[in-house]
N, C-alpha and C positions, 0 to 999 in steps of 0.2 A: 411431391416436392414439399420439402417439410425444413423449419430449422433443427441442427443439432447443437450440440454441448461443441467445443474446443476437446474435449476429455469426454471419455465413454462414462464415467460416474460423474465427473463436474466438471462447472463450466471455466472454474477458477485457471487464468493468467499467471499472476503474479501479487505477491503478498508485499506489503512493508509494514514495518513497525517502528518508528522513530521516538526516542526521548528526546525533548531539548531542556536544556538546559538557561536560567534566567544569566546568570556570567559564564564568562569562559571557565574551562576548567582546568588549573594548570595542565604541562606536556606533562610534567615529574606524575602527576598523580593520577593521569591518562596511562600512562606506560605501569605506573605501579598496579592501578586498577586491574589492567586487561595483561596481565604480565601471565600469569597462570594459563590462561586461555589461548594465549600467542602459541606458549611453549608446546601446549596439546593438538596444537590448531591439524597439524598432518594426523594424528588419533582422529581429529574429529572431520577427518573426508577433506580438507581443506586442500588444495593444491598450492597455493599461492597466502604468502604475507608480506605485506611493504607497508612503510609511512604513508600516510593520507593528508591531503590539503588540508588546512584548516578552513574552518567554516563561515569564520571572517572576512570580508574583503575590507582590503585597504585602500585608501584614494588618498594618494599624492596630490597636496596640491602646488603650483609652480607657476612661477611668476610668468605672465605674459600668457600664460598656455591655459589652455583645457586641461580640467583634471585629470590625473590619469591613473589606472588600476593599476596597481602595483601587484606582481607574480604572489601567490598564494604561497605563503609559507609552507613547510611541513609540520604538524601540529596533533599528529595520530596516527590510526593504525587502521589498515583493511585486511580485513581474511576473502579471501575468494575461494571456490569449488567451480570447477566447469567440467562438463560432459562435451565426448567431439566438440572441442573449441568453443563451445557457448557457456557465459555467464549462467549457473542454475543459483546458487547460492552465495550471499556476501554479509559479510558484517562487520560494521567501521566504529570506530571508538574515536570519537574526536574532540576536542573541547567545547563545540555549543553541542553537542548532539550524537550519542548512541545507536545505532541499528540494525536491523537486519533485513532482507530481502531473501524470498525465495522461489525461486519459480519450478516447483513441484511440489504445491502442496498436496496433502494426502487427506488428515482429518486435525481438527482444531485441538483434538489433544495432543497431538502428535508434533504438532506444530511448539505447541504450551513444553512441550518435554525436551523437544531440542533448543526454544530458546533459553531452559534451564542449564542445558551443555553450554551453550555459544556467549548468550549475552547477559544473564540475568543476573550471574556471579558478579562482573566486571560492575553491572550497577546498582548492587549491593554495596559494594567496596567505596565507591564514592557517596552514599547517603549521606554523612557525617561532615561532607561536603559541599557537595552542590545543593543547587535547589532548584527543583522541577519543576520547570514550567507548564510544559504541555506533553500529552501522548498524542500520538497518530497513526492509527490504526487506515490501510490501503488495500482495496482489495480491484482487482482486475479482471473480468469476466468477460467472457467472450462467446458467441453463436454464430455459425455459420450457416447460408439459408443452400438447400442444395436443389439447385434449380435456375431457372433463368432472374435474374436477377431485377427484372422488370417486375415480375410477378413475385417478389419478396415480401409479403404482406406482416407487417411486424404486430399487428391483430391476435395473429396466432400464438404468438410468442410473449406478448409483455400484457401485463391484467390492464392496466389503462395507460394510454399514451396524450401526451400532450395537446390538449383541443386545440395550441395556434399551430399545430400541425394538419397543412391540407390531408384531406381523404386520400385522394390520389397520391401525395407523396408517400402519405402511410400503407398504400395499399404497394410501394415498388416503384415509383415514376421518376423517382431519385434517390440520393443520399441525404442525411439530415439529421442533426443534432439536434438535445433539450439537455439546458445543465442549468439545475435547479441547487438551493440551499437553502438553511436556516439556522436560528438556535434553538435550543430547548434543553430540559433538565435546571439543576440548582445555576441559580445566582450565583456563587461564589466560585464556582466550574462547570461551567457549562459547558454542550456538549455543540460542535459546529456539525454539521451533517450537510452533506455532499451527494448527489445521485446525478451521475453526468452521463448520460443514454447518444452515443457516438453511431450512426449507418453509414460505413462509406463502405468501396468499390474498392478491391482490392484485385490480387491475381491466385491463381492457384498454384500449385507444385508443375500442372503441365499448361500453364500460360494462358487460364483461362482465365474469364472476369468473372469476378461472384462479390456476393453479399454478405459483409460479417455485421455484425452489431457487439458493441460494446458496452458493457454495464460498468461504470467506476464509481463505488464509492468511498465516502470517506466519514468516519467518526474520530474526530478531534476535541479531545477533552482537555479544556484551557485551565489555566490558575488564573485569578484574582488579584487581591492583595494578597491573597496568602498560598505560597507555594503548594504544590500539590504533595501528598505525602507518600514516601518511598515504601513505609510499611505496605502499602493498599494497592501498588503495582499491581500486583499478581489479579487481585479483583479488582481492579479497574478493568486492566486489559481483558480479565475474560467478559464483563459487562457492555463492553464496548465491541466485541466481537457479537456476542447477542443481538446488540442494536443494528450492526452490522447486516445480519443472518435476515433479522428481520426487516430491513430494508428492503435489500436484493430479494427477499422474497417476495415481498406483496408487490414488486415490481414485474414477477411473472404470473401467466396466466398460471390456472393452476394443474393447468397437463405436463406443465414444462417444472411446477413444483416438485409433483409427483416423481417427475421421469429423473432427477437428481438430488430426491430423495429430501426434500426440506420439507418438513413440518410447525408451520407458523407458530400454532400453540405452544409449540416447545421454546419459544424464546420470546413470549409477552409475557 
């Protein structure tokens, strides 16, 4: 009875990577931006393209009444890709905010090279215009324990767990959460860091009960007073996937390092 990976090389769920933006950004120069990308979007495996909510929400207010949300405009753009009917891949152009999602990742350059295809053109095209607030880098890991779910000892699996976690809950006697944060790096953009460790009880393909655990973290690098700079995308994002790397990893023991292939040195 042992945990595995979600994926026979890794453990990786699902990815995002968000720009926002400090103002909106006009629709004119949303559509102008991601106009190129739209037109390739079937070249580039995309199944699906429609307008997207804006990011906005609006509150009406009205006399005598409770405020009320007013329907989301149209204000951008999504590409989608799905296999048998599921969401794998999306990337939306909107006026507070940029992104992409993918749920097959492979390797972190692989990833760097297709959002050179998808997104990275489009937010080039706006530098001269917006101004970036913040990146957000997401990543979604997943283990499943194979065996009876009582006896799920998450020991084997993660290098330190949470001490206001009972022994007994750690050893399988429940389900149970730890979702820690902080900041750290420069003052003038710092970097927010996220590690939210998820054990619940789930079911199988033939209706059994079992044990996943979930790793999510999150590297968010904020602006200041002074916008972030668009030249330095490119090495931000791979910087913040680093920090990333090395999170999730000294988060596990190091059999489970080994077994999907992370090397800590490689990213301090």
């Amino acid at each position: 009875m042992t945990w595995r990976p979600r994926h026979e090389a890794h453990a990786i769920e699902r990815v995002r990577l968000l720009f926002t933006f400090r103002e909106p950004v006009p629709s004119k120069v949303v559509a102008k931006s991601s106009h190129e990308t739209r037109q390739q979007a079937s070249d580039l495996g995309f199944d699906s393209v429609g307008p997207a909510e804006s990011s906005i929400t609006t509150i009406k207010l009205q006399a005598h009444n409770s405020p009320q949300t007013e329907p989301s405009v149209k204000n951008g753009f999504v590409m989608r890709r799905h296999q048998n009917g599921d969401l794998v891949e999306e990337v939306s152009f909107k006026d507070m905010v940029y992104g992409y999602m993918t749920m097959t990742y492979g390797r972190w350059e692989s990833l760097v090279a297709r959002l050179e295809e998808v997104l990275l053109p489009a937010l080039d095209n706006i530098s001269d215009i917006a101004e970036l607030d913040a990146i957000k880098l997401e990543y979604w890991d997943s283990f499943v324990f194979e065996g009876n779910p009582l006896e799920a000892d998450v020991s084997m699996l993660l290098s330190v767990v949470d001490t206001a976690i009972p022994a007994d809950v750690c050893a399988g006697n429940s389900a149970w959460h730890s979702h820690v944060g902080w900041f750290e790096g420069y003052e003038e953009a710092p970097n927010l860091i996220n590690r939210n460790i998820d054990v619940v009880d789930t079911l199988n393909a033939e209706g059994q009960e079992m044990r996943s655990l979930g790793i999510y973290t999150l590297v968010e690098r904020r602006s200041k007073s002074t916008p972030l700079d668009f030249q330095s995308v490119r090495e931000l994002i791979n910087g913040m996937h680093n920090r990333s790397l090395l999170l999730f990893g000294e988060s596990l023991s190091a059999e489970y390092r080994d077994q999907i292939g992370i090397n800590l040195e490689a990213y301090k």
